[in-house]
C-alpha angles and dihedrals in degrees: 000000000000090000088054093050086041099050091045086058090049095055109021082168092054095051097041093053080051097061098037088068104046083068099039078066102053104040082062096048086055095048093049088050099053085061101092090177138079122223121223134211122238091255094052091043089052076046089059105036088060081057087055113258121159114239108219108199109196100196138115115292087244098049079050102049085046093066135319143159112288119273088005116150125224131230130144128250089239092048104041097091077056103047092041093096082062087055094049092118098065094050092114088030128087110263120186120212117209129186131154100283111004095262109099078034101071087043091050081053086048091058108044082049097062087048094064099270101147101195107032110142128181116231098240109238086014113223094337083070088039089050091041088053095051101236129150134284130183126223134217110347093321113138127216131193124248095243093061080053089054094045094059 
């Protein structure tokens, strides 16, 4: 125990970059941990809405009418804990949140999950991976069948 106290001494540096990341760790295994929720790939999202899970995109309803996935509802990020009780049914089915960039959408997922949904999954790189992948979006209030989704 006095070398250790010794060598700390003798490289004060050395032990506090050490420690630093030791925290740094375990801040991120934290982090990971308090999301309760995966993130799926486009490829995987278009997977589960064949299944049948409902896409939730939590934009503006600009940003929305402008292009979204098809049969995705809309409900803003501000008004989703209010809307859940519309959602009820899907409590025990996936659900996919989508946002621009992936990012409201994991704290949209955050949020149904800590209302009791069960499957709710955030699409990884939200519409900006959907758009990369050139897969269809629908515009206005259009609506497209799942089976055009599967075939991109």
């Amino acid at each position: 125990m006095d070398r250790l106290i010794e060598f700390a001494g003798n490289h004060p540096y050395l032990v506090s970059a050490a420690a630093l990341m030791v925290v740094i760790v375990i801040v991120s295994e934290m982090r990971t941990r308090a999301q309760a929720f995966a993130a799926v790939g486009t490829h995987d999202a278009v997977r589960l809405m064949n299944k049948g899970a409902l896409v939730v995109d939590v934009r503006d309803a600009a940003p929305y009418q402008a292009g979204h996935i098809g049969e995705a509802r809309n409900i803003g990020l501000k008004a989703l804990a209010g809307e859940a009780e519309s959602l009820k049914k899907y409590k025990d089915k996936p659900v996919i949140m989508c946002c621009d960039t992936g990012m409201n959408g994991g704290a949209a997922a955050r949020e149904l999950g800590r209302l009791g949904f069960n499957q709710v999954v955030n699409l990884r790189g939200g519409l900006d991976a959907w758009r990369r992948e050139n897969l269809p979006l629908v515009r206005g209030d259009e609506k497209s069948s799942r089976g055009k989704a599967a075939k991109a």
